[in-house]
C-alpha positions as CSV (number, residue, x, y, z in Angstrom):
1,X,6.0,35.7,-16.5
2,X,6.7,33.3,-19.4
3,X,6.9,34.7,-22.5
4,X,5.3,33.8,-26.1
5,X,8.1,32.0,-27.6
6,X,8.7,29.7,-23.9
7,X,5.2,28.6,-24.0
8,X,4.0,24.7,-24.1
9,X,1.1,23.2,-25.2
10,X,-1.5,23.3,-22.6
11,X,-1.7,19.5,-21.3
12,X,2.1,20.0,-20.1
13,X,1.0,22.4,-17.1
14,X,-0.7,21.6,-14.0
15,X,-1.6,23.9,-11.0
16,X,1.4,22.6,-9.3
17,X,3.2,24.5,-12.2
18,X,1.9,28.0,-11.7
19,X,2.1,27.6,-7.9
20,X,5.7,27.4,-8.8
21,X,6.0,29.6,-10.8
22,X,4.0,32.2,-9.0
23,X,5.7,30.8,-5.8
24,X,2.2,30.3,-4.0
25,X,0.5,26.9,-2.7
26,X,-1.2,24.9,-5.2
27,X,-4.4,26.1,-3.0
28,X,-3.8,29.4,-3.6
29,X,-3.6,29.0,-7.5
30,X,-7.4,27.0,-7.1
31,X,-8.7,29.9,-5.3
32,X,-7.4,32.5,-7.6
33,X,-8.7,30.7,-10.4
34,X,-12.0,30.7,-8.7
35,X,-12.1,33.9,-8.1
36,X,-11.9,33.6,-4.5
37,X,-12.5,36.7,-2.4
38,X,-10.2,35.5,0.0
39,X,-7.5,35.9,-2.5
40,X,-5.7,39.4,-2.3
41,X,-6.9,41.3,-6.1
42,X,-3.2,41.7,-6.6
43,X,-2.3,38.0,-6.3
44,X,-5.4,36.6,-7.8
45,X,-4.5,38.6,-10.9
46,X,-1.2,37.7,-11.3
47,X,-2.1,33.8,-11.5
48,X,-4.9,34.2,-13.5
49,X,-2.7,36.4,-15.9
50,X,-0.4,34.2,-15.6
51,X,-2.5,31.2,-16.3
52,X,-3.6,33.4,-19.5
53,X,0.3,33.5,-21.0
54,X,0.3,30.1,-20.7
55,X,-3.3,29.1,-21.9
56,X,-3.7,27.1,-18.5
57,X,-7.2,25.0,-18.4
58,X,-8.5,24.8,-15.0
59,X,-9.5,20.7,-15.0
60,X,-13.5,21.1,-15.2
61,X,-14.2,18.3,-12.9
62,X,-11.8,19.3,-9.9
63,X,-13.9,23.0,-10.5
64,X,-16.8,21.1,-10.1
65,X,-16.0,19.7,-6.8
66,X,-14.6,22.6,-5.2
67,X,-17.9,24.7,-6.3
68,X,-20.1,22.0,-4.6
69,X,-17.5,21.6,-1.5
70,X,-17.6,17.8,-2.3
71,X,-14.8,16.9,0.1
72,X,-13.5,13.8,-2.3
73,X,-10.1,11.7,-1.4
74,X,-7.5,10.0,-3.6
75,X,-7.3,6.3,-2.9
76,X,-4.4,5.0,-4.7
77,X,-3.1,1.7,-4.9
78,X,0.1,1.2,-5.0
79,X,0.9,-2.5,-6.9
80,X,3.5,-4.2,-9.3
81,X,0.4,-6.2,-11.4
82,X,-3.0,-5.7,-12.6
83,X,-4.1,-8.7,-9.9
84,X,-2.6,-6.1,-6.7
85,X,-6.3,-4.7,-7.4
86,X,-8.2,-7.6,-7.0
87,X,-6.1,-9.2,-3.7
88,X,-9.0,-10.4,-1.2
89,X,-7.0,-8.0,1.6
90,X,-6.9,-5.0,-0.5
91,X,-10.2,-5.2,-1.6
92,X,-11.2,-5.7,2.3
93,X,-8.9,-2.8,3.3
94,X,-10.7,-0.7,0.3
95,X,-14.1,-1.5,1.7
96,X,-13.2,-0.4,5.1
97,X,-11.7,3.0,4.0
98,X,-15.1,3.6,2.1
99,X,-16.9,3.1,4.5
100,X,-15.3,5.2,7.1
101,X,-15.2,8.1,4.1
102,X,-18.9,7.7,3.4
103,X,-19.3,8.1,7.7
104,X,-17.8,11.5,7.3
105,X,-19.9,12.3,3.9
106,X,-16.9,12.1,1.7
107,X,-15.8,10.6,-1.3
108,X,-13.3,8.6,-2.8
109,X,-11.4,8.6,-6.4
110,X,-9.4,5.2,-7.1
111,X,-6.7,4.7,-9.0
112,X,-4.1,2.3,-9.3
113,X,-0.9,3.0,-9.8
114,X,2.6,0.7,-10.9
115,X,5.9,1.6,-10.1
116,X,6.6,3.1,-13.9
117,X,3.4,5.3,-13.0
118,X,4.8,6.0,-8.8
119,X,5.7,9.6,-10.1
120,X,1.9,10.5,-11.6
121,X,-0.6,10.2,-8.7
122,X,0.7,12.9,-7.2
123,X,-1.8,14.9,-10.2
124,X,-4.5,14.2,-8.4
125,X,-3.8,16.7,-5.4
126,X,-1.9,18.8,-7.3
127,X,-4.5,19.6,-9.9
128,X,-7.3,19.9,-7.2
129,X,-9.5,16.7,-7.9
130,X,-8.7,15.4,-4.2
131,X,-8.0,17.0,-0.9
132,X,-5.3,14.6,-0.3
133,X,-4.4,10.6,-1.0
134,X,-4.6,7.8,1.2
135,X,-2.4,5.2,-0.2
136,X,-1.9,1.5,-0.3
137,X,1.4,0.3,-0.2
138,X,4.7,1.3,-0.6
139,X,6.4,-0.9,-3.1
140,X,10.2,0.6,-3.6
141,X,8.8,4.0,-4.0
142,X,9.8,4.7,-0.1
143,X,12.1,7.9,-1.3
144,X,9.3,9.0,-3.4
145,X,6.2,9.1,-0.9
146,X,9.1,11.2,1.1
147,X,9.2,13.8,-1.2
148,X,5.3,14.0,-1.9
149,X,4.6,14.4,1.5
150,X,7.3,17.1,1.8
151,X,5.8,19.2,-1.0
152,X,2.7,19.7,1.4
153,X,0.6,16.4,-0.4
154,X,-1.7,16.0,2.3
155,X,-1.4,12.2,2.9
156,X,-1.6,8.9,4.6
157,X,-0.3,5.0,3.7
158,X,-0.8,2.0,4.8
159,X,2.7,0.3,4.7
160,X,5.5,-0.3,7.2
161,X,6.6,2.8,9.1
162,X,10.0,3.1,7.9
163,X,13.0,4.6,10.5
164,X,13.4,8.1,8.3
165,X,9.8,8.1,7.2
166,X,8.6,11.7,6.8
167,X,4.8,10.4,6.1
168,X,2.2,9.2,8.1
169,X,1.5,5.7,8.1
170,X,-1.0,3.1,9.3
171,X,0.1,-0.6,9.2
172,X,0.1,-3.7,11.2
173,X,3.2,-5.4,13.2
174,X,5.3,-7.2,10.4
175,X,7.9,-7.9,12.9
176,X,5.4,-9.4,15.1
177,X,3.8,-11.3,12.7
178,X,6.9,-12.4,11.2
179,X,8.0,-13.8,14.5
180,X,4.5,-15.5,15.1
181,X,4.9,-17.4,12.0
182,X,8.2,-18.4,12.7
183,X,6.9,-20.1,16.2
184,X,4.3,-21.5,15.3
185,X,6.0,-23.4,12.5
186,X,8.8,-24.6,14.8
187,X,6.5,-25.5,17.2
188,X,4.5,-27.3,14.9
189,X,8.0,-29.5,14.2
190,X,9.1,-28.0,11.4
191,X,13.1,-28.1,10.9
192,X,13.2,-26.4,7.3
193,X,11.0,-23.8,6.8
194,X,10.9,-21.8,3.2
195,X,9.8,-17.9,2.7
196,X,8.5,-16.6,0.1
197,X,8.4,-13.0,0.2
198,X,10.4,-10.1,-1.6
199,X,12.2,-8.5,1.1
200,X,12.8,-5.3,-0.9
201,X,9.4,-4.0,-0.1
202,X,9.4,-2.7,3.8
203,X,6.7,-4.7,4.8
204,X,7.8,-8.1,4.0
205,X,11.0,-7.2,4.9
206,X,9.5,-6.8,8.6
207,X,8.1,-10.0,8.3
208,X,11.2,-11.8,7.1
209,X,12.9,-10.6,10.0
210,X,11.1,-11.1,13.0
211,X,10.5,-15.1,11.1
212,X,14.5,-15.5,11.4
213,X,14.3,-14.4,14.6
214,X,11.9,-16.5,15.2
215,X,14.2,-19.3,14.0
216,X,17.1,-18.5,15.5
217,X,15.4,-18.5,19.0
218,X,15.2,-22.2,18.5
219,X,18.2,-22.7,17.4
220,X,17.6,-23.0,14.0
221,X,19.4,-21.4,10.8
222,X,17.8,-20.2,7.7
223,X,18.5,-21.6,4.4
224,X,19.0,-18.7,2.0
225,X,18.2,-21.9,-0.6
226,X,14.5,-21.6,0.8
227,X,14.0,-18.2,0.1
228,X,12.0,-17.3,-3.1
229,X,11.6,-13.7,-3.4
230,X,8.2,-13.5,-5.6
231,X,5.8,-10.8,-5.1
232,X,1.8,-11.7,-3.3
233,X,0.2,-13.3,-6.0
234,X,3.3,-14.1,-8.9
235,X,2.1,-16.7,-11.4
236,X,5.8,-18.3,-10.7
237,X,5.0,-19.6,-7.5
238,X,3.9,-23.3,-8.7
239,X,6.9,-23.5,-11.1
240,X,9.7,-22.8,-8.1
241,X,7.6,-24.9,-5.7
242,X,8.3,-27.7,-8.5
243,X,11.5,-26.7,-9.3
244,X,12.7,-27.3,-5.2
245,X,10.8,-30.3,-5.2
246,X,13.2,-31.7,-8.7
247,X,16.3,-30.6,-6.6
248,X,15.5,-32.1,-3.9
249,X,16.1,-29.0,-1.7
250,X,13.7,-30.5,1.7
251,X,11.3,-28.1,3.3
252,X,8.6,-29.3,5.7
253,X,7.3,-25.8,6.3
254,X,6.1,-22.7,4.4
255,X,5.3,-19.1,5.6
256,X,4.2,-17.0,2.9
257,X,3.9,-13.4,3.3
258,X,0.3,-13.2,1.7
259,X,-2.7,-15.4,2.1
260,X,-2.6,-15.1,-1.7
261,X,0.4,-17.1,-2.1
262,X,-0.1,-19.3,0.7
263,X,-3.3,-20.9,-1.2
264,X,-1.2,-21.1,-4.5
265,X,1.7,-22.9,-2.7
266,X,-1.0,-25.6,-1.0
267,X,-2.4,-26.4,-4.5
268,X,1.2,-26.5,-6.4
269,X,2.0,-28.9,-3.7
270,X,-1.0,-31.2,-3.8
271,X,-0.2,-30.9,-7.7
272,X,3.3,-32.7,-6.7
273,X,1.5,-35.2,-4.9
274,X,2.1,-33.9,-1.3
275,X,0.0,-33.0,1.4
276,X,-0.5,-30.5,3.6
277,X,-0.6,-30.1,6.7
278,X,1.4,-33.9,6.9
279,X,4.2,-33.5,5.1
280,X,4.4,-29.7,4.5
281,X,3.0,-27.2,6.9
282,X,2.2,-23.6,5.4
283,X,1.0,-20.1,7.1
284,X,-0.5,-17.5,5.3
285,X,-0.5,-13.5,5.6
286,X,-3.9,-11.0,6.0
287,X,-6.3,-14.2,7.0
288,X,-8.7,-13.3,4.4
289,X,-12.1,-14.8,4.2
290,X,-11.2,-17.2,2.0
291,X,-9.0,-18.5,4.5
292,X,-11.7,-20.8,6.0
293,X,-13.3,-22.0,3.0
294,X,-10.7,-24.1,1.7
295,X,-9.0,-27.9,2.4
296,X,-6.9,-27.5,4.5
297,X,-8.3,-24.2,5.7
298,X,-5.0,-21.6,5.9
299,X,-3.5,-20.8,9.2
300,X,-2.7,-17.1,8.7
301,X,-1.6,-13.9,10.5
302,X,-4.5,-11.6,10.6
303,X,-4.1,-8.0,10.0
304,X,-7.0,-6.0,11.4
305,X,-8.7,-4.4,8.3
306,X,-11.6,-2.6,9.8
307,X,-8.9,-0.8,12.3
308,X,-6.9,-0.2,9.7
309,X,-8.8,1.3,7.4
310,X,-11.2,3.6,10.5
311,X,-6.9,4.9,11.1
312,X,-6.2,6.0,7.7
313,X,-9.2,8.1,7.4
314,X,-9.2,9.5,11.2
315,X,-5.5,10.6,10.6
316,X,-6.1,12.0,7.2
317,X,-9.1,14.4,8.6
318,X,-6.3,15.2,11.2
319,X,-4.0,16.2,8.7
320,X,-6.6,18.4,7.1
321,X,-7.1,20.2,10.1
322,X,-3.6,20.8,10.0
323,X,-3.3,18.6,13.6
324,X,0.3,16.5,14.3
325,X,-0.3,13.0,12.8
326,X,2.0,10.1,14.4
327,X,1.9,6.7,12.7
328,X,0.0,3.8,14.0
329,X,1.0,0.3,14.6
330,X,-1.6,-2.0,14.5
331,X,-1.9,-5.5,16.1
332,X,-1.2,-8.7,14.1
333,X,-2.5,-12.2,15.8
334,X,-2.1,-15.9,14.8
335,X,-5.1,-17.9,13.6
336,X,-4.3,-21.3,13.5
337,X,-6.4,-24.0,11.1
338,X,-5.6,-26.9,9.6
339,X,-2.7,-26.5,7.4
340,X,-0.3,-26.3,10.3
341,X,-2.3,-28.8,12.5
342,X,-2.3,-32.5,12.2
């Protein structure tokens, strides 16, 4: 037991603390806290003793929840800007997951959460305010999600399954979609196509590489010039758009690994005074309703939302049963509109 002089103030514990320290599951510390029956008397009184020397506060709210047997999840949402939140696809994907939750007369917390932050979601399991997270994305935070998921974090993301992935994960066919793009662009006549993707995050890197392979089934080579490695919705786009367009460096085709970037591409390009689908041809990523209420409407790759977000929340109640999960790949199909067809 810590003594006096080792205490901290009380906001630097969390249950995931004394569960350490007691060397019991951060359940067991909620139920001892609570007073739980089902809690041996010995055990219950060494947490809550121990909870005493170090003038632990059980978090109010999570109490709340457990006493009411609210069954609430943690939907977090994983994103390197403020505008990751907004993104037509994650919104869709969010609606879908709520819905499936409120089928099953659950809940759901949201948070969002940037890479400086990756290490402090994991709170809201560990201090009892969720039964486990459903998360969205991966970002770079591949090694991390491993070692949540390993500490017991009940969990599932939506993502790219990755080949020493210890997590569940629900996502759609990047390579597949990657290599869709990729075809359809050659066969649409394109000689030089760009990507604009950062292939550091898994997913995109799927992408990227079932597009080269889509390339280099026709023969074609990739020009590592026409690569431009900015995230979904970057604010940069239109400036490196202009930028090959001063260079000179020819494209006549564009596949951009988010709808959200496709549409900013089309309008930095009309900007320039070029049009699309005649003298640039562009495919998108998600096909988000927005998709068909522009000129030229976007040919995209469509991820299946509705599937994806029924999965998450299927395999999660799996996982709370304490049944094997396996990741599921979902489909990914071409929808081609006029901004590849003349």
């Amino acid at each position: 037991m810590a003594s006096r002089k080792d205490r901290l103030p009380t906001d630097r514990y969390q249950m995931a603390d004394l569960a350490r320290l007691a060397g019991v599951s951060t359940s067991t510390v909620s139920r001892a806290l609570a007073d739980n029956p089902l809690i041996k008397e010995a055990t219950r009184q060494k947490i809550q003793a121990l909870a005493q020397s170090l003038n632990y506060q059980v978090n109010q709210s999570a109490a709340s929840l457990r006493k009411r047997d609210i069954p609430t999840m943690g939907l977090v949402i994983m994103g390197e800007s403020k505008q990751s939140i907004s993104d037509p696809f994650i919104l869709s994907l969010v609606g879908h997951i709520a819905d499936a939750l409120d089928e099953l007369d659950m809940n759901m917390l949201i948070t969002r959460v940037t890479p400086d932050r990756a290490k402090n979601f994991a709170a809201l399991y560990e201090t009892g305010q969720v039964a486990g997270l459903l998360i969205i994305g991966q970002l770079t935070n591949h090694s991390q999600l491993n070692e949540l998921y390993d500490r017991g974090t009940p969990m599932v993301v939506w993502g790219a399954r990755m080949p020493d992935s210890h997590y569940p994960v629900v996502g759609g066919d990047n390579f597949q979609g990657g290599l869709l793009a990729g075809q359809h662009l050659v066969q649409a006549g394109c000689k030089r196509v760009a990507f604009l993707g950062d292939i550091k995050h898994p997913e995109v890197q799927l992408r990227h590489a079932g597009f080269v392979r889509a390339l280099t089934d026709a023969g074609q080579s990739f020009d590592p010039r026409l690569h431009m490695p900015l995230l979904f919705g970057d604010t940069a786009l239109r400036a490196a758009i202009g930028q090959w367009i001063d260079q000179k460096i020819e494209f006549d085709g564009v596949f951009a690994t988010s709808d959200v970037a496709a549409l900013t591409i089309i309008a930095a390009l009309q900007e320039r005074g070029l049009k699309v689908p005649r003298d640039v041809k562009v495919v998108g990523y998600d096909d988000i309703p927005l998709s068909t209420h522009i000129h030229p409407t976007l040919t995209s790759i469509r991820q299946p939302t509705e599937l994806a977000g029924r999965a998450m929340v299927t395999l999660m109640r799996q996982r709370l049963q304490n049944t094997d999960v396996n990741s599921i790949t979902l489909p990914t199909t071409l929808v081609a509109r006029e901004s590849t067809l003349l």
